[in-house]
The first five atom37 places (N, CA, C, CB, O) and aatype in JSON, in Angstrom:
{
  "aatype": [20, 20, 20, 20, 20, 20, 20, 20, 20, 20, 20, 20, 20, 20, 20, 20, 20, 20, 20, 20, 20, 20, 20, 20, 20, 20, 20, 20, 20, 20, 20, 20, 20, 20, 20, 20, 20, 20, 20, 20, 20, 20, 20, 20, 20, 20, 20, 20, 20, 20, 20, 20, 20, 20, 20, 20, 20, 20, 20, 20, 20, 20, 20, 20, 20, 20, 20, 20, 20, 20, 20, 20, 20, 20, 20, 20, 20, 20, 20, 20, 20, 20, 20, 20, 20, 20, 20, 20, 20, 20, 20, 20, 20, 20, 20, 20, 20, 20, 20, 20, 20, 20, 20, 20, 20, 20, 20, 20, 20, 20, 20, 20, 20, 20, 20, 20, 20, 20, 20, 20, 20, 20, 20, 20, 20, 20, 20, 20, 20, 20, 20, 20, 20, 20, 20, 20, 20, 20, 20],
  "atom_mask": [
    [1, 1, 1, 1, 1],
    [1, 1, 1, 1, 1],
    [1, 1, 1, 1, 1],
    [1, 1, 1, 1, 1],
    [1, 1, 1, 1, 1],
    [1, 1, 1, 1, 1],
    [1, 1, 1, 1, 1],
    [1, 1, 1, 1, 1],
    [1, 1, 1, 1, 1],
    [1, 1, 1, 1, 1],
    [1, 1, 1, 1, 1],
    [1, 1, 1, 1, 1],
    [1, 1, 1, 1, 1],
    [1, 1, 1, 1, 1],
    [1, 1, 1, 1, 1],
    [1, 1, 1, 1, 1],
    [1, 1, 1, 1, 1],
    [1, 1, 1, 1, 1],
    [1, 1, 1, 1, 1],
    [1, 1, 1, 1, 1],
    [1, 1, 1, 1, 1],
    [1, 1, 1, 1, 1],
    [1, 1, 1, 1, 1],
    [1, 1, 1, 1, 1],
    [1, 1, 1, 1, 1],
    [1, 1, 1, 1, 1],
    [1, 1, 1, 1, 1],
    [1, 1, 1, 1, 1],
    [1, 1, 1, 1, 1],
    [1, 1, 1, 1, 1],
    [1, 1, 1, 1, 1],
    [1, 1, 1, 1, 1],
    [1, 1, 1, 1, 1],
    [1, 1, 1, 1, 1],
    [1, 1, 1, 1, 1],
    [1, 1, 1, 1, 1],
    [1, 1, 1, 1, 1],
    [1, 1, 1, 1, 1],
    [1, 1, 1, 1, 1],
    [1, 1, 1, 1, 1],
    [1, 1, 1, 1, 1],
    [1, 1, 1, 1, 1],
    [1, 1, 1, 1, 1],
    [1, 1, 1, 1, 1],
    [1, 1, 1, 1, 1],
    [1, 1, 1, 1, 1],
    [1, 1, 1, 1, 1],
    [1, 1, 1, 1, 1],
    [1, 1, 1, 1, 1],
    [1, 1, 1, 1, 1],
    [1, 1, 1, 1, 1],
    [1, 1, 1, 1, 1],
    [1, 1, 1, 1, 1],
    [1, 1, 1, 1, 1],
    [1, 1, 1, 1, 1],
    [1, 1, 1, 1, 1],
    [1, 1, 1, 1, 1],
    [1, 1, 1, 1, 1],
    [1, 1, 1, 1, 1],
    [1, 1, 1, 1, 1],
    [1, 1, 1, 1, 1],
    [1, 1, 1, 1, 1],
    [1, 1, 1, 1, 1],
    [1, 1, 1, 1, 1],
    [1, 1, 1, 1, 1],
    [1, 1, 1, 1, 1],
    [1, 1, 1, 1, 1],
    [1, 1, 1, 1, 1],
    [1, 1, 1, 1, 1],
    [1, 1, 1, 1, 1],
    [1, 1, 1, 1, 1],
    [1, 1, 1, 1, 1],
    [1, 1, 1, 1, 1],
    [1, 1, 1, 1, 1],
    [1, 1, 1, 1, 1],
    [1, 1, 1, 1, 1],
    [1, 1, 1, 1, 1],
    [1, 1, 1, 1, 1],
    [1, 1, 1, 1, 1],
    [1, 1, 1, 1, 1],
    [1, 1, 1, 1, 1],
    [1, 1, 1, 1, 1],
    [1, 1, 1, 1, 1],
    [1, 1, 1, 1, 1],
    [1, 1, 1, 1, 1],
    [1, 1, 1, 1, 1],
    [1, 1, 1, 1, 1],
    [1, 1, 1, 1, 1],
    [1, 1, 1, 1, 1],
    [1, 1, 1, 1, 1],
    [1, 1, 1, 1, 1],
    [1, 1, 1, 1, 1],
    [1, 1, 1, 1, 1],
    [1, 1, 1, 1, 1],
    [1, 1, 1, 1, 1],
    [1, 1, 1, 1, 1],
    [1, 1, 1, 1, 1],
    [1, 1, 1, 1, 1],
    [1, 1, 1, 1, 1],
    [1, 1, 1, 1, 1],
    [1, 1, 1, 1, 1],
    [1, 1, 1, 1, 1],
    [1, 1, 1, 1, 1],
    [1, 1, 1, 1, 1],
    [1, 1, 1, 1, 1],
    [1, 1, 1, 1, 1],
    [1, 1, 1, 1, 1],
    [1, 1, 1, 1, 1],
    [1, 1, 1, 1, 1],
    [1, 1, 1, 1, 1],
    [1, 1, 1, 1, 1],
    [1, 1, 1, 1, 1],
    [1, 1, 1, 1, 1],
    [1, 1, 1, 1, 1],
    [1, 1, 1, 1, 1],
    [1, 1, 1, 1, 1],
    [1, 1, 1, 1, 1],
    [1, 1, 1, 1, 1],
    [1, 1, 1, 1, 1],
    [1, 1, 1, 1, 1],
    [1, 1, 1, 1, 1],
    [1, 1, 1, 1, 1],
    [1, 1, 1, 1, 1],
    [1, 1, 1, 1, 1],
    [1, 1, 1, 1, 1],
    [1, 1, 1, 1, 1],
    [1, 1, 1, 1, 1],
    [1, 1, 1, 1, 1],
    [1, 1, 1, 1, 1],
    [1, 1, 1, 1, 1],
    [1, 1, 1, 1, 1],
    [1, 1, 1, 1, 1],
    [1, 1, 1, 1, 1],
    [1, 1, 1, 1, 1],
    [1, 1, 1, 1, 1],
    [1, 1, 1, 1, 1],
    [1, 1, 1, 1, 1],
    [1, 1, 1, 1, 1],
    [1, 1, 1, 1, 1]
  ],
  "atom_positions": [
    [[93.7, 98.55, 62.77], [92.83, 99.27, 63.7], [93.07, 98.73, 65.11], [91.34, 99.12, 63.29], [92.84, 97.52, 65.23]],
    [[93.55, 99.51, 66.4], [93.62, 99.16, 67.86], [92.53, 99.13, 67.82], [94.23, 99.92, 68.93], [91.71, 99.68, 67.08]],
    [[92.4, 98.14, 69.06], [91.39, 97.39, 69.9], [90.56, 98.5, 71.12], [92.34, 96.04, 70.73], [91.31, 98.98, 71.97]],
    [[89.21, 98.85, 71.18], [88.53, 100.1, 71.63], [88.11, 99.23, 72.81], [87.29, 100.93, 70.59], [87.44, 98.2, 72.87]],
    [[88.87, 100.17, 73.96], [88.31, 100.01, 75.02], [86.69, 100.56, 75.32], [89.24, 100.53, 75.79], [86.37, 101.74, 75.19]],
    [[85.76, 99.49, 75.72], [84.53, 100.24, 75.42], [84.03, 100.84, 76.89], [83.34, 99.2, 74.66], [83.51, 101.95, 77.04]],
    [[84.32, 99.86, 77.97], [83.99, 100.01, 79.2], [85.14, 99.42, 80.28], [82.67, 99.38, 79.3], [85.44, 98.23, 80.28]],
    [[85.7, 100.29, 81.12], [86.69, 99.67, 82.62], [85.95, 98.95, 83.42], [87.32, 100.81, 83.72], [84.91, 98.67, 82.82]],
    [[85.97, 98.48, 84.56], [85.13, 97.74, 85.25], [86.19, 97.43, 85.94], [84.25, 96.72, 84.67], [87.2, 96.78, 85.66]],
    [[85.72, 98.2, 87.21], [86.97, 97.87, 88.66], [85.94, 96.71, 89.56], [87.43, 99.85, 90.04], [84.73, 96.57, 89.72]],
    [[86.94, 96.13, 89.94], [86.17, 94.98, 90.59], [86.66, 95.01, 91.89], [86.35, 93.54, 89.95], [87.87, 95.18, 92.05]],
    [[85.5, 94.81, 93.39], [85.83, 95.27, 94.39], [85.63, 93.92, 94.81], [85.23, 96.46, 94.94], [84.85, 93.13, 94.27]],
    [[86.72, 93.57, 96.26], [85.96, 92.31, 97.33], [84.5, 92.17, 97.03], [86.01, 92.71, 99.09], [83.82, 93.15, 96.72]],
    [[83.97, 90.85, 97.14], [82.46, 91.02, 97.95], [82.06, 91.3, 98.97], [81.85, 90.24, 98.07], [82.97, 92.04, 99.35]],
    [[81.29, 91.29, 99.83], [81.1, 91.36, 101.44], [81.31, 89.84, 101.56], [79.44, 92.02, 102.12], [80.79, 89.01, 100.82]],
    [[82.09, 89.6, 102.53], [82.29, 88.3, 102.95], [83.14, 87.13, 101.9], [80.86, 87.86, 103.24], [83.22, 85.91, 101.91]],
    [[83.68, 88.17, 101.08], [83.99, 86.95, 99.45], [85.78, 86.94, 100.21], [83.74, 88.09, 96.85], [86.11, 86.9, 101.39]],
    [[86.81, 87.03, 98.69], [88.03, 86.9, 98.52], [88.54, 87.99, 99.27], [88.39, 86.82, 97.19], [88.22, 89.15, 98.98]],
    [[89.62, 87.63, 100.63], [90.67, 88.33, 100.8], [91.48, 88.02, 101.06], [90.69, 88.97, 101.29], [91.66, 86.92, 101.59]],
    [[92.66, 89.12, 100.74], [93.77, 88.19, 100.94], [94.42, 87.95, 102.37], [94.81, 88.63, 100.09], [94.29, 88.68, 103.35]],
    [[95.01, 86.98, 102.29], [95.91, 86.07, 103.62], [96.99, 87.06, 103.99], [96.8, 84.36, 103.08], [97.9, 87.05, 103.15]],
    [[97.13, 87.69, 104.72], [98.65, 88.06, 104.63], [99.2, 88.03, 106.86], [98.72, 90.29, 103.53], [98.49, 88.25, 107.84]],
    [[100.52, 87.69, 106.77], [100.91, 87.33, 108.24], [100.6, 88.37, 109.11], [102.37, 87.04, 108.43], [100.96, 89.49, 108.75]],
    [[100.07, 88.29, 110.07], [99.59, 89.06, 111.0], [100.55, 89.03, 112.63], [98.06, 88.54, 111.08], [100.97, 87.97, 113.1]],
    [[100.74, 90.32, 113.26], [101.51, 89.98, 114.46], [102.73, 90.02, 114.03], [101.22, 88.72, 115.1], [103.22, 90.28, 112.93]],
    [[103.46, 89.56, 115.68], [104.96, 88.53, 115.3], [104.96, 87.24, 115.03], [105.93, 88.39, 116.38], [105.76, 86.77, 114.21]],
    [[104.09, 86.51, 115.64], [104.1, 84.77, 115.9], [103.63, 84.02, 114.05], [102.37, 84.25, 117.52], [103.11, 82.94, 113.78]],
    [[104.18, 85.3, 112.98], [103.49, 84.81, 112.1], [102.43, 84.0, 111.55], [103.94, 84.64, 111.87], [102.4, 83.19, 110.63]],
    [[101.41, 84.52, 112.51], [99.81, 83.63, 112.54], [99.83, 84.15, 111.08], [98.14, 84.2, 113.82], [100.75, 84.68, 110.46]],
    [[98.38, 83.81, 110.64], [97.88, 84.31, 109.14], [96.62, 84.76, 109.71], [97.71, 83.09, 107.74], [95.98, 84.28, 110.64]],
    [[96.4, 85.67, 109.05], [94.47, 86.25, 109.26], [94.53, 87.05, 107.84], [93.92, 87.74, 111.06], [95.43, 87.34, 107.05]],
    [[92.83, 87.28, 107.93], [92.71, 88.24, 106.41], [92.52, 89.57, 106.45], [91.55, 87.89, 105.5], [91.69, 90.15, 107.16]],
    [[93.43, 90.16, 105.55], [92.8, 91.64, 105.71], [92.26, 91.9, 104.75], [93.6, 92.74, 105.94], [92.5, 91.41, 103.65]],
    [[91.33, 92.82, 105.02], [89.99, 93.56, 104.42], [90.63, 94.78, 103.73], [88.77, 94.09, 105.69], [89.66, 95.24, 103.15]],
    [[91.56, 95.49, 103.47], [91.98, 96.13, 103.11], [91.77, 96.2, 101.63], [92.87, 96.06, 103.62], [91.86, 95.04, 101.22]],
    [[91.52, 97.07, 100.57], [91.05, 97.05, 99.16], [91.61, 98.2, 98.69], [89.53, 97.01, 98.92], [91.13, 99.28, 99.04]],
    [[92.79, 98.15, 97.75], [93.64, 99.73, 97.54], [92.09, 100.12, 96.29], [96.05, 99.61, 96.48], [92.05, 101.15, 95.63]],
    [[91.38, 99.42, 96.26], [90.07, 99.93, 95.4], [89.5, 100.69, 96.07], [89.06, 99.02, 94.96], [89.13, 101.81, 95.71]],
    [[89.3, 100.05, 97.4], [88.18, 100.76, 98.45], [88.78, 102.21, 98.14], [88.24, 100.21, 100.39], [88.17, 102.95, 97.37]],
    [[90.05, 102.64, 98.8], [90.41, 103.46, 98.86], [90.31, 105.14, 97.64], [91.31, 102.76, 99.16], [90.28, 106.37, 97.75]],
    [[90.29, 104.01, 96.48], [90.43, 105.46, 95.38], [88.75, 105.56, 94.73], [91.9, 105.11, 93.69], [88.4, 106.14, 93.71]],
    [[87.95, 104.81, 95.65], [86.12, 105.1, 95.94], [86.18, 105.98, 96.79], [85.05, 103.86, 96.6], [86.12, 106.98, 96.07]],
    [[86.29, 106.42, 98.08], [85.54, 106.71, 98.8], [85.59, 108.49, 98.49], [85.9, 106.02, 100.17], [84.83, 109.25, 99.1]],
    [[86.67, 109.04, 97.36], [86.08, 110.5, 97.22], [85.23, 110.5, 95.7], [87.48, 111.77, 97.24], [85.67, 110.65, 94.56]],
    [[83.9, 110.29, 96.17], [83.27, 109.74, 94.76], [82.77, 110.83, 93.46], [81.88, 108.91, 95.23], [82.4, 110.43, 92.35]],
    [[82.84, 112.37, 93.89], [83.5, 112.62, 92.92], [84.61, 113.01, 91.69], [83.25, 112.72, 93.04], [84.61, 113.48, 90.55]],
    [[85.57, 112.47, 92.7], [86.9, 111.69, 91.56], [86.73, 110.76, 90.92], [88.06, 111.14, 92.05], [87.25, 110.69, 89.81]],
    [[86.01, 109.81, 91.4], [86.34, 108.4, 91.1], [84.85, 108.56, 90.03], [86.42, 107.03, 92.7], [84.99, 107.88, 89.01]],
    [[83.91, 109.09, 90.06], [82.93, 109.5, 88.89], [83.33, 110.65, 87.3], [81.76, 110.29, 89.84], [82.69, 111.06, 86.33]],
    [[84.82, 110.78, 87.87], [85.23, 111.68, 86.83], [86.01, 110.84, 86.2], [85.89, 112.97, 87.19], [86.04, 111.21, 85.02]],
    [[86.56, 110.03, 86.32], [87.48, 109.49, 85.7], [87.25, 108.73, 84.1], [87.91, 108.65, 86.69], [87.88, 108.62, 83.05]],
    [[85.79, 108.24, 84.73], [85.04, 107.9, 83.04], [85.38, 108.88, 81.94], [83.24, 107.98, 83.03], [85.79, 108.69, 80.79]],
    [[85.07, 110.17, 82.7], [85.49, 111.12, 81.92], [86.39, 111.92, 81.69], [84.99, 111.57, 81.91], [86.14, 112.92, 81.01]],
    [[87.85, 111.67, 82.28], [88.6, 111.73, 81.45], [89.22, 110.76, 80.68], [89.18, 112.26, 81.84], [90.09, 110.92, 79.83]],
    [[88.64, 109.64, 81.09], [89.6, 108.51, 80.06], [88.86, 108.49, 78.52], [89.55, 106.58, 80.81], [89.49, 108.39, 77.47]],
    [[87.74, 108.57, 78.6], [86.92, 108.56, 77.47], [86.07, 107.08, 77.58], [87.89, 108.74, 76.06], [85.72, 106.79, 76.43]],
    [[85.73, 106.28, 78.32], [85.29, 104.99, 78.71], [84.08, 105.27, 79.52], [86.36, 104.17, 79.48], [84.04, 106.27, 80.23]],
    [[83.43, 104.72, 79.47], [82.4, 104.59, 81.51], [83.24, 103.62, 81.99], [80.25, 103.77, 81.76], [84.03, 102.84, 81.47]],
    [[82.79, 103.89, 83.37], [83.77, 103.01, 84.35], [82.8, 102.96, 85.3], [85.31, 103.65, 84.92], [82.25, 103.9, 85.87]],
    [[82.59, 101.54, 85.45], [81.62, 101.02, 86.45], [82.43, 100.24, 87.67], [80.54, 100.0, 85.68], [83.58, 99.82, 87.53]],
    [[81.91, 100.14, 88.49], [82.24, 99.48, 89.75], [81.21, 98.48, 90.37], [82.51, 100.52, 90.72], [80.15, 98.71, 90.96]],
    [[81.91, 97.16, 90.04], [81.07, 96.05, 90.9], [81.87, 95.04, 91.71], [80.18, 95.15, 89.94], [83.04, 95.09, 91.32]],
    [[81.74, 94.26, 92.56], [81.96, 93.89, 93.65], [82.16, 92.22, 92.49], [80.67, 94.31, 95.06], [81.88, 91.93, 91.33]],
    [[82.72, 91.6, 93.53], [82.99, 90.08, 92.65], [81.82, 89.17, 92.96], [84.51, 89.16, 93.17], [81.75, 87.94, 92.82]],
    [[81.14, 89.79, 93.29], [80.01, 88.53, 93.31], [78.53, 89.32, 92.69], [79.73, 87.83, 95.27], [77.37, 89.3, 93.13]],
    [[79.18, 90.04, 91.4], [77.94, 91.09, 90.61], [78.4, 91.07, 88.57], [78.24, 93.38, 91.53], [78.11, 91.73, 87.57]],
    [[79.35, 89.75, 88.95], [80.01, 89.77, 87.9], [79.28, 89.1, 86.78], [81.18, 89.27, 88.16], [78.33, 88.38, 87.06]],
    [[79.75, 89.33, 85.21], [79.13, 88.67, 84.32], [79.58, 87.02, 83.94], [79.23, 89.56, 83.26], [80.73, 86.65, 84.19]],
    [[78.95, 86.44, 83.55], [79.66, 85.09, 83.08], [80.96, 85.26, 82.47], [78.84, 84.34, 82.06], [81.93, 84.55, 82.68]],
    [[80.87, 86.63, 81.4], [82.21, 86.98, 80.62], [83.2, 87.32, 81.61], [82.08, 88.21, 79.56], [84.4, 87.1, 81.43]],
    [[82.77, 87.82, 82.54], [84.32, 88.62, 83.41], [84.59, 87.59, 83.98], [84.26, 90.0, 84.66], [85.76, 87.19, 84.04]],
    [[83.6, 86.95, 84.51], [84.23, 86.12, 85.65], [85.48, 85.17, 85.53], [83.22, 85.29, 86.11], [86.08, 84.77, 86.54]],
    [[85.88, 84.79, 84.16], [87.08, 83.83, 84.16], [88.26, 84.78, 84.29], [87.2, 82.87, 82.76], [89.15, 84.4, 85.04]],
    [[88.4, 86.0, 83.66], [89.57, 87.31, 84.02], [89.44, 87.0, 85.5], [89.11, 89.25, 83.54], [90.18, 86.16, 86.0]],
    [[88.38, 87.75, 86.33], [88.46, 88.32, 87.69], [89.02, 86.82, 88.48], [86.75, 89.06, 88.3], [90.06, 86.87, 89.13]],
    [[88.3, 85.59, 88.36], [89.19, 84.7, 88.9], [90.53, 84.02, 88.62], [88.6, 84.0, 89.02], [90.91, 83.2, 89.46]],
    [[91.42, 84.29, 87.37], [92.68, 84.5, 87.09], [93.39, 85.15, 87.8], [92.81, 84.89, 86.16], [94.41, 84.6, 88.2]],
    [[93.07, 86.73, 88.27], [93.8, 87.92, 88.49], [93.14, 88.16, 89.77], [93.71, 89.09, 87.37], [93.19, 89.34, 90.14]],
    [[92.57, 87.39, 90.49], [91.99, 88.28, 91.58], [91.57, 89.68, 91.88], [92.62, 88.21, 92.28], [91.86, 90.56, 91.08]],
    [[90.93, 89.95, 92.94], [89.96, 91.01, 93.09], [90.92, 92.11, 94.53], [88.1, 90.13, 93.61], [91.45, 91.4, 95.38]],
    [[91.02, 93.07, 94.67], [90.69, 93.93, 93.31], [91.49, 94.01, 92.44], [90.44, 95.17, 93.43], [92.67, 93.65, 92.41]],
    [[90.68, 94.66, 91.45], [91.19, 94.84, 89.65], [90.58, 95.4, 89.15], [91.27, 93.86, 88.66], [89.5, 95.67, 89.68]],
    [[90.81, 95.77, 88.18], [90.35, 96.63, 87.06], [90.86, 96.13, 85.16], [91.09, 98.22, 87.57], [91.9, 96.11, 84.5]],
    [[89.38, 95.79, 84.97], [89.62, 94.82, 83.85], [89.19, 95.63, 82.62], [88.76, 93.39, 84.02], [88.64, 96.65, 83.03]],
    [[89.2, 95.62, 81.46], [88.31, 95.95, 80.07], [87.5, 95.58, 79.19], [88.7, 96.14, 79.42], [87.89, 94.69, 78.44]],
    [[86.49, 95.98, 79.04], [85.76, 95.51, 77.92], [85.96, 96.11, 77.0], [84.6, 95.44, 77.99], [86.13, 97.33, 77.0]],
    [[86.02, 94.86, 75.32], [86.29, 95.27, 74.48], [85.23, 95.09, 73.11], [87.42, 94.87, 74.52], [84.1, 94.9, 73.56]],
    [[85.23, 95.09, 72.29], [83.87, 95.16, 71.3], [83.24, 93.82, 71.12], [84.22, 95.71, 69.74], [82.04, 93.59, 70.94]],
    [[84.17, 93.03, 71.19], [83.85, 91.51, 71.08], [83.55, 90.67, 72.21], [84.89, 90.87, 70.53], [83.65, 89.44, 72.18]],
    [[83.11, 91.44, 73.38], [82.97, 91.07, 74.44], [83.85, 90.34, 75.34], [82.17, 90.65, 74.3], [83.51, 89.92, 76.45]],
    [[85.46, 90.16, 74.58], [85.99, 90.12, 75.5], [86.49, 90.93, 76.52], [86.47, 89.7, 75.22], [86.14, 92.11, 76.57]],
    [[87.66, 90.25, 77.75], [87.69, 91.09, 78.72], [89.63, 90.86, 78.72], [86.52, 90.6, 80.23], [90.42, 90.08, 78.19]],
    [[89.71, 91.85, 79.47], [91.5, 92.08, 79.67], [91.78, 92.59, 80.86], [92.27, 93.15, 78.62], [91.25, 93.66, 81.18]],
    [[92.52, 92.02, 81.6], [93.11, 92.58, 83.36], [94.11, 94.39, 82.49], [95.04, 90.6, 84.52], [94.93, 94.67, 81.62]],
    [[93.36, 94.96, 83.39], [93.97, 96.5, 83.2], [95.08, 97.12, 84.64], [92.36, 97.66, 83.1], [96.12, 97.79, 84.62]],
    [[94.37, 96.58, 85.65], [95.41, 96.96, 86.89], [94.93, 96.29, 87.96], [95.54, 98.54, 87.32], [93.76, 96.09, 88.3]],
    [[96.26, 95.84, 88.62], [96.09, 94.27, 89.53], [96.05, 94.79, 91.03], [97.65, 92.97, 89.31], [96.36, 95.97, 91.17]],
    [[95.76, 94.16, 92.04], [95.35, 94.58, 93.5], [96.64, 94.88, 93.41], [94.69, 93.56, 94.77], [96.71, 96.11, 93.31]],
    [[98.11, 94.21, 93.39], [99.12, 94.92, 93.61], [99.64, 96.83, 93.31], [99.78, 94.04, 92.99], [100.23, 97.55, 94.12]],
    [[99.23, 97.16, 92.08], [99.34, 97.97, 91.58], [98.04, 99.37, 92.32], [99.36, 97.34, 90.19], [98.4, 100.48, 92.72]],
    [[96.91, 98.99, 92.32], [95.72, 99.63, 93.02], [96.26, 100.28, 94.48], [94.48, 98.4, 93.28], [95.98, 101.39, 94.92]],
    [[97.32, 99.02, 95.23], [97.38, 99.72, 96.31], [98.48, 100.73, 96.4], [97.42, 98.88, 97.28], [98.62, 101.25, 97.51]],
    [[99.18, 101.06, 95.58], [100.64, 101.93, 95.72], [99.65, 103.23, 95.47], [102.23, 101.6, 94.32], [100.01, 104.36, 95.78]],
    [[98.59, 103.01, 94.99], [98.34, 104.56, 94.51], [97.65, 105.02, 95.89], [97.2, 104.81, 92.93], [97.08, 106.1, 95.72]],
    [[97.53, 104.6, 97.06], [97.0, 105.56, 97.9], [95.59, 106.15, 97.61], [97.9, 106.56, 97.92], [95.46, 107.31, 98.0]],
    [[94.66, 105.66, 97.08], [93.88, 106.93, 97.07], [93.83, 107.39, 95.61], [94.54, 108.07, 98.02], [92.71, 107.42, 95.09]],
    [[94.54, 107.63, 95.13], [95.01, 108.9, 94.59], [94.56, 108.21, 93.09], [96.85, 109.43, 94.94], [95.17, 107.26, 92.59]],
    [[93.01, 109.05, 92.29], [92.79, 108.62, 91.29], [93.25, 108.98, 90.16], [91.93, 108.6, 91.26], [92.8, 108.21, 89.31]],
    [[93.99, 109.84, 89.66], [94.94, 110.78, 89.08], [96.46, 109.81, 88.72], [95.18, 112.16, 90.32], [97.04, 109.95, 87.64]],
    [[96.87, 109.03, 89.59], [97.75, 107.73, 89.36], [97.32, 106.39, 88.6], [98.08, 107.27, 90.67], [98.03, 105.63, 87.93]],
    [[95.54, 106.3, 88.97], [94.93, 104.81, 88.54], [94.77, 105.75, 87.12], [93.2, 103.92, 89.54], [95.52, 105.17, 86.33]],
    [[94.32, 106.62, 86.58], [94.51, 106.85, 85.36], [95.41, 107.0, 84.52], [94.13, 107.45, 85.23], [95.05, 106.59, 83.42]],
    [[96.25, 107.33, 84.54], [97.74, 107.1, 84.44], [98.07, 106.13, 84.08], [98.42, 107.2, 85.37], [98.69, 105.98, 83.02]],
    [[97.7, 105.07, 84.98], [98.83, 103.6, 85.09], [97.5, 103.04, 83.96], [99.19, 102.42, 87.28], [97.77, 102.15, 83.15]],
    [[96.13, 103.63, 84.01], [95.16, 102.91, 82.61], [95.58, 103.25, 81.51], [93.63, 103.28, 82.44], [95.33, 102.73, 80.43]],
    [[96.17, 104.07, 81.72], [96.61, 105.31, 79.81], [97.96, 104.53, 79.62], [97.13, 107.9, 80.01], [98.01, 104.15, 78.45]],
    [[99.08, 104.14, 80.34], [99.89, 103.08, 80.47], [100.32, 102.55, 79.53], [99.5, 102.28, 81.04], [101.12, 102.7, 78.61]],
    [[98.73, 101.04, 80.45], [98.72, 100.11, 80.08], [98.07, 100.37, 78.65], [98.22, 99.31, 81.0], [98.68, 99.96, 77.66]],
    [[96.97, 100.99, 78.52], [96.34, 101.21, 77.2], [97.3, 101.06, 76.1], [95.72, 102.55, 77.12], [97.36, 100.08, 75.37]],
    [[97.97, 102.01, 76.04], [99.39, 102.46, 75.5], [100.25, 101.24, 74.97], [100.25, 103.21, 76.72], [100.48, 100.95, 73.8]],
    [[100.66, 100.6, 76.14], [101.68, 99.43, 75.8], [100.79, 98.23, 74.74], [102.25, 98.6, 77.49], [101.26, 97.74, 73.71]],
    [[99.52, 97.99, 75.26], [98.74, 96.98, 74.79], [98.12, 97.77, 73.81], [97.84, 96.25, 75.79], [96.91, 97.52, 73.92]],
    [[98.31, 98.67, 72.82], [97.32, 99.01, 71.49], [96.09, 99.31, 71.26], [97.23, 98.24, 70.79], [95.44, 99.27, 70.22]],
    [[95.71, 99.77, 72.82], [94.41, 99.97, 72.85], [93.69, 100.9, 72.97], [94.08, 99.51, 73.42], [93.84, 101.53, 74.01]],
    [[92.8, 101.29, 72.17], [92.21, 102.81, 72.28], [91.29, 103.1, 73.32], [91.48, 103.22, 71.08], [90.3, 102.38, 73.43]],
    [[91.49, 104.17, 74.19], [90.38, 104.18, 75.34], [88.91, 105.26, 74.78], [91.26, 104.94, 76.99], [87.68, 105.22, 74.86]],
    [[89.85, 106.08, 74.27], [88.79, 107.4, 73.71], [87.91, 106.78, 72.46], [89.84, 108.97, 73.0], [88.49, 106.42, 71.44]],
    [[86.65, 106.69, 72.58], [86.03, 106.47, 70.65], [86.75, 107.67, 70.1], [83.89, 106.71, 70.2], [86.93, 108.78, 70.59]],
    [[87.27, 106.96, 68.45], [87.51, 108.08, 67.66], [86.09, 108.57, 67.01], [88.61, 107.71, 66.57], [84.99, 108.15, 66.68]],
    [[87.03, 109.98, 67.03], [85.92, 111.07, 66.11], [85.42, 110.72, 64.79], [86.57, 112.46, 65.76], [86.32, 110.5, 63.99]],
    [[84.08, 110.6, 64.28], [84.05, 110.05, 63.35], [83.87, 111.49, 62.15], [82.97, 108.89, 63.55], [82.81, 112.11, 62.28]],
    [[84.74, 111.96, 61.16], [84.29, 113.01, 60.58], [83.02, 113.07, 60.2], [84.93, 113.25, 59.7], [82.15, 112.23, 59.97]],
    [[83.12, 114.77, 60.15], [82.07, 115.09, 60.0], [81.51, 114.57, 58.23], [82.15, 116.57, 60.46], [82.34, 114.48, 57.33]],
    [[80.04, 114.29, 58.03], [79.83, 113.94, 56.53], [79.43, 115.1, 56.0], [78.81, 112.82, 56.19], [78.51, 115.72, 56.54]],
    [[80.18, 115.67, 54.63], [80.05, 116.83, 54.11], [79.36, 116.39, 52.89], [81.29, 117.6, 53.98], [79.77, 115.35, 52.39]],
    [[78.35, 117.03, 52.3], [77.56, 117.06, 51.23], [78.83, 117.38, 50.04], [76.26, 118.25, 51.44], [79.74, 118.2, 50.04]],
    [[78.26, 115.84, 48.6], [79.19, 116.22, 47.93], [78.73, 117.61, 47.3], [79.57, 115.17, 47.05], [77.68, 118.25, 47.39]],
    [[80.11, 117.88, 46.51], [79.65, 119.39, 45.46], [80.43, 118.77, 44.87], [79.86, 121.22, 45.7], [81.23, 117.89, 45.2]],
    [[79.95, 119.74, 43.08], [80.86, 119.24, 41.81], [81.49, 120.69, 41.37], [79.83, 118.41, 40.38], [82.26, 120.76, 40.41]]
  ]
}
């Protein structure tokens, strides 16, 4: 039996939390940018509210400083943003990394995709299966 994805859980910056360093200018100073390829595939929110439904999951969105005791050792492994899984046993699994979040532009139709993927490669069911229907015996 694959492992049932029960719930996604994209994880955004905090206000004021983790960002990343990256060189700024010519004089290769360092500063942080605020930039979140998460932010980005939020802000048309009803895409990003559909997507629960097509993956077959809910998909919640919390910020890294709204996290559970359980996520929190994933989200600080893999940094923020991400998009991690919950699975029946309460564990958790990195699903798609800030690297990956930002190629998609926006574009939530790609972050599902690259979830059905990963699902895929790693054995994991996103949809609950159908449980048949129970038919009354006859003799």
């Amino acid at each position: 039996m694959r492992p049932q994805v029960l719930e996604l859980i994209a994880v955004e910056h905090a206000a004021g939390g983790q960002a990343e360093e990256t060189p700024t200018g010519t004089g290769g100073e360092r500063g942080t940018d605020d930039h979140c390829g998460l932010c980005g595939l939020t802000v048309d929110k009803a895409a990003w509210e559909a997507i629960g439904e097509e993956l077959g999951v809910p998909v919640t969105l919390h910020t890294s400083d709204d996290l559970s005791p359980e996520e929190s050792p994933v989200v600080r492994e893999v940094g923020t943003p991400a998009v991690i899984a919950r699975f029946e046993d309460n564990e958790f699994h990195a699903v798609v990394l800030a690297e990956r979040l930002e190629v998609f532009d926006g574009d939530v139709t790609r972050l599902v995709r690259e979830v059905r993927l990963v699902a895929e490669q790693q054995g994991w069911d996103l949809q609950a299966s159908e449980q048949p229907e129970e038919r009354p015996e006859t003799l």
